[in-house]
C-alpha positions in Angstrom: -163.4 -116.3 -132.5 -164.3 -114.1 -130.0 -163.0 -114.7 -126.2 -165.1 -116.6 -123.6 -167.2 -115.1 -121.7 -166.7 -113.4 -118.2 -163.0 -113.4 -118.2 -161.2 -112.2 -115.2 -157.9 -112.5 -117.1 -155.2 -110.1 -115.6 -157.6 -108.6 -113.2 -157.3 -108.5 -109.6 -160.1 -108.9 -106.5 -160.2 -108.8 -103.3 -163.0 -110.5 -101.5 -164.2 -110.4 -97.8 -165.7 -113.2 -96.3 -163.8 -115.6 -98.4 -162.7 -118.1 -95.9 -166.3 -120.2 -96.2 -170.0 -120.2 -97.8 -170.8 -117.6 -100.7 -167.2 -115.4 -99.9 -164.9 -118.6 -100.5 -167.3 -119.6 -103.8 -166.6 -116.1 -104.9 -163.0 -116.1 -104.5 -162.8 -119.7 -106.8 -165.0 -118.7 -109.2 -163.2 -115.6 -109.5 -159.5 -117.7 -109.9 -161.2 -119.9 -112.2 -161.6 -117.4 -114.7 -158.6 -116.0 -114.5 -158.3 -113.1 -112.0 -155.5 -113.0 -109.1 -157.9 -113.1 -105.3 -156.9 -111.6 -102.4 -158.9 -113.7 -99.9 -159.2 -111.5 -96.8 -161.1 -113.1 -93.8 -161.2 -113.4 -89.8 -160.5 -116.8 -89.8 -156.6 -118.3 -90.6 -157.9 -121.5 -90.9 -160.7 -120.6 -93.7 -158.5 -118.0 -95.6 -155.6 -120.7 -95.7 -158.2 -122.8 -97.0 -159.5 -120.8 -99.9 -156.1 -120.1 -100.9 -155.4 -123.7 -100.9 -158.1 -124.6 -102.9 -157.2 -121.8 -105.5 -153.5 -122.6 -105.9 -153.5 -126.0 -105.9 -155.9 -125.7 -109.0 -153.3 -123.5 -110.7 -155.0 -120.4 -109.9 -153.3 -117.5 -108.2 -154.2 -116.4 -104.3 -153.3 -115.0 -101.5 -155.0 -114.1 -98.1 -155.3 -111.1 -95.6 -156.4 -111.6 -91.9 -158.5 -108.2 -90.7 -161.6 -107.5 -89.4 -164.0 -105.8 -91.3 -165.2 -103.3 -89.0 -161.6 -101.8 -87.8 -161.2 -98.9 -90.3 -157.9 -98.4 -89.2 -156.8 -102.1 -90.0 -158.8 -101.6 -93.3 -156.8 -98.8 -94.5 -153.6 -100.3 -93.4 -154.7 -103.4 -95.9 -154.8 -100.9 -98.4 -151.9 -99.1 -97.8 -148.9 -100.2 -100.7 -151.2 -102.3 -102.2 -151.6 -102.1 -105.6 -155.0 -101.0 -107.4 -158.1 -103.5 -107.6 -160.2 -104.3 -110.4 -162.5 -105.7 -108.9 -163.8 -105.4 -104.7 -166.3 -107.8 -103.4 -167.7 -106.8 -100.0 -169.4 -110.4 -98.7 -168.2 -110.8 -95.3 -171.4 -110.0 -92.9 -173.4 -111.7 -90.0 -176.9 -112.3 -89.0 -179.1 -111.4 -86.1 -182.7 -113.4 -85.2 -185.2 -111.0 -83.0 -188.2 -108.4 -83.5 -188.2 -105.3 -81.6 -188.5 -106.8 -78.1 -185.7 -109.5 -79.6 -183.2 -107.0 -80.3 -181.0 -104.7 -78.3 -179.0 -101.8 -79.5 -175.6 -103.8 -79.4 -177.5 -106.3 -81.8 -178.4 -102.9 -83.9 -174.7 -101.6 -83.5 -173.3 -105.3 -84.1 -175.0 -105.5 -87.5 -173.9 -101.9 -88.6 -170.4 -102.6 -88.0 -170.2 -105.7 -90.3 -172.5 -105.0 -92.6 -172.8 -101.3 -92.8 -169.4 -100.1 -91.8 -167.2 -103.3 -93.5 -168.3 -102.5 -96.9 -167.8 -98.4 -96.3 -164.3 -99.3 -95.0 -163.0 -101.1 -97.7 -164.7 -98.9 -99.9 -163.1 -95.8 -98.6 -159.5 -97.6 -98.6 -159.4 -99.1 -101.8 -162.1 -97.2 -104.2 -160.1 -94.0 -104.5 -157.1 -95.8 -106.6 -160.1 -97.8 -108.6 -161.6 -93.8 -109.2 -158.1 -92.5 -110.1 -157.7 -95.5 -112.6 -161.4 -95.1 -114.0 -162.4 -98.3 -114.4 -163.1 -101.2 -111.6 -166.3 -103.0 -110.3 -167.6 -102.9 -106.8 -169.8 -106.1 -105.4 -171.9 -105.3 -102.0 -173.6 -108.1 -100.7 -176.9 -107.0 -99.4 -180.0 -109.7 -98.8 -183.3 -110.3 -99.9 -183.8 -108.4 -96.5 -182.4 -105.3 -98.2 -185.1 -105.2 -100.8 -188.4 -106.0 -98.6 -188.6 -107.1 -94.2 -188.1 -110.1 -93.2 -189.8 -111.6 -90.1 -187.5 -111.5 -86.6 -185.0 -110.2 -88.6 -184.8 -107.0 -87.8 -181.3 -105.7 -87.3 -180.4 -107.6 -90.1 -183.2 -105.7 -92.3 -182.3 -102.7 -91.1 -178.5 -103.4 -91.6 -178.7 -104.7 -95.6 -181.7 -101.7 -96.7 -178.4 -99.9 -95.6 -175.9 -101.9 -98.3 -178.7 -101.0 -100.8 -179.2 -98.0 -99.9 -174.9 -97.1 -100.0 -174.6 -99.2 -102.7 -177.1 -96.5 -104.9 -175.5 -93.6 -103.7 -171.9 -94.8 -104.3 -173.1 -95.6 -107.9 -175.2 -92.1 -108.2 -172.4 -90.3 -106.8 -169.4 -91.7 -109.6 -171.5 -92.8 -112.1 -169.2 -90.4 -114.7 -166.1 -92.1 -113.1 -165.7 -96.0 -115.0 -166.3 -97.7 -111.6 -169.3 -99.3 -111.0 -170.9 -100.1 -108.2 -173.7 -103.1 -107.2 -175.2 -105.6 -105.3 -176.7 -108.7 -105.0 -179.5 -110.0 -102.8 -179.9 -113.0 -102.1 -182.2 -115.3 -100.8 -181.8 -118.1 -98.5 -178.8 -120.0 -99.3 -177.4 -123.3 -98.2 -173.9 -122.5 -96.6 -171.9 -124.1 -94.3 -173.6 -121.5 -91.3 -177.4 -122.6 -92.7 -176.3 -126.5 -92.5 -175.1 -126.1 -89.1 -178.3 -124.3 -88.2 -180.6 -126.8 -90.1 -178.7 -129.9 -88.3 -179.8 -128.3 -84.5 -183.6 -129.3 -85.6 -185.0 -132.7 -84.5 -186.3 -132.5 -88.5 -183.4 -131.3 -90.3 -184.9 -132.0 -93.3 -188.4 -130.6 -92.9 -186.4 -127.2 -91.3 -185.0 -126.9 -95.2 -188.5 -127.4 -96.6 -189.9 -124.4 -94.4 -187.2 -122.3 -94.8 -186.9 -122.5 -98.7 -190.5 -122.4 -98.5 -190.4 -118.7 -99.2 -188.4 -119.3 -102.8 -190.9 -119.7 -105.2 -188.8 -122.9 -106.7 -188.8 -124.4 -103.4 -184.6 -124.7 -102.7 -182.0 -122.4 -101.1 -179.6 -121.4 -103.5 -176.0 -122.9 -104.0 -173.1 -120.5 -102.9 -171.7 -120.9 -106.4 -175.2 -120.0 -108.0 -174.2 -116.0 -106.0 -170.6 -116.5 -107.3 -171.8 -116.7 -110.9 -173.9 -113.6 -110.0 -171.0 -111.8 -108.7 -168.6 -112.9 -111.7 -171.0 -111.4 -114.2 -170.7 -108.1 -112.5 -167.1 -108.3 -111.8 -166.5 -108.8 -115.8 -166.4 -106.5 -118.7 -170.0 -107.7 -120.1 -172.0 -106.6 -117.8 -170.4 -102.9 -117.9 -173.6 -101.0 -118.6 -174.6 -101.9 -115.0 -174.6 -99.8 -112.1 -176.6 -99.1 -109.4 -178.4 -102.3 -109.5 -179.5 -105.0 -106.8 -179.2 -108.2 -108.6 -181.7 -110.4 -107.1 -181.0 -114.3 -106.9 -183.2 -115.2 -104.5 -185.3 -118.0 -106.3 -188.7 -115.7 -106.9 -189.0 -114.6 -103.0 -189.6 -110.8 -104.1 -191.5 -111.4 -106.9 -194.8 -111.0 -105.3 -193.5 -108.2 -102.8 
């Protein structure tokens, strides 16, 4: 019989962001299927965590404290390590304000996470994937890299950026055996969301309005990306490249 499904068996990933919300449901989806995680994060607390979780469930794991925006700290990471398979870029932040809402630290702020932490660790670890031929590379843009969303500026601006490198990464080895995507998604219920839903008087009628703009009215589950992201970090899905996988519940359907 043929093998299961979206292995990770012998492979190794390293994902950022993995100390909470959709970078920590990555990292044990990932160990679930078979693949060794490097869980790299700010936070000791939630990288311990994440390995924790991992290891005590017989998977293998081990975790990285840097921050995503130091280059020289990224390429340090990378420095001895041995080749990835697979390179998930989750860890970003957010920003709420229009024009008037936003100041050019905010703009700056945003571009160092979420611009500048993906093209670190892509410049520190892709060239070994390139050298090897073969590897996947996960961005994780936003529904707000695919079409504006309102007083969200910074953070627009900042994930049409993730899109926009994640194209030109792909465009620019596409004869190489590394791939390069993205996913986008929509609103999704992570530990950050719950802690901004629970600062309404109406918790509860704050979710409604804010997964009003899915067209299956709920926020997605952080494990509902992971499954996204294992697809594209397995061997099935290696006629993709280039893409934006949207899992954002139908927002951009009518965009």
């Amino acid at each position: 019989m043929p093998n299961p499904p979206f292995r990770l068996d012998g492979k190794t990933a390293l994902v950022t962001g993995a100390g909470s919300g959709i970078g920590e449901a990555i990292a044990l989806c990932f160990a679930s299927q078979g693949a060794s995680v490097w869980v790299v994060d700010r936070d000791p607390k939630g990288a311990a965590a994440t390995v924790e979780k991992i290891t005590s469930a017989g998977g293998k794991a081990r975790h990285s404290l840097v921050d995503v925006s130091d280059p020289e700290a990224v390429q340090a990471l990378s420095s001895g390590a041995a080749p990835l398979d697979i390179l998930v870029n989750n860890a970003g932040i957010g920003h709420v304000g229009n024009l008037t809402g936003t100041a050019a630290a905010d703009l700056d702020r945003m571009y160092a996470v979420n611009v500048r932490g993906p093209f670190n660790f892509c410049r520190a670890f892709v060239p070994a994937m390139l050298e090897r031929r073969r590897g996947s590379v996960i961005n994780m843009a936003s529904i707000g890299g695919i079409v504006a969303v309102r007083d969200r500026l910074a953070y627009t601006v900042s994930k049409f950026a993730v899109v926009g490198l994640t194209k030109s990464l792909a465009l620019d080895h596409s004869d190489t055996g590394v791939r390069f995507n993205c996913i986008c998604p929509g609103r999704v219920e992570t530990p950050f969301v719950k802690g901004r839903l629970a600062e309404y008087p109406d918790p509860e009628k704050a979710y409604r309005e804010m997964a009003s703009t899915q067209l299956n009215g709920r926020m997605a589950r952080p494990a509902e990306i992971a499954s996204a992201a294992l697809y594209l970090a397995a061997d099935e899905s290696e006629m993709v490249t280039g893409s934006s996988l949207m899992v954002d519940g139908g927002w951009s359907a009518g965009k």
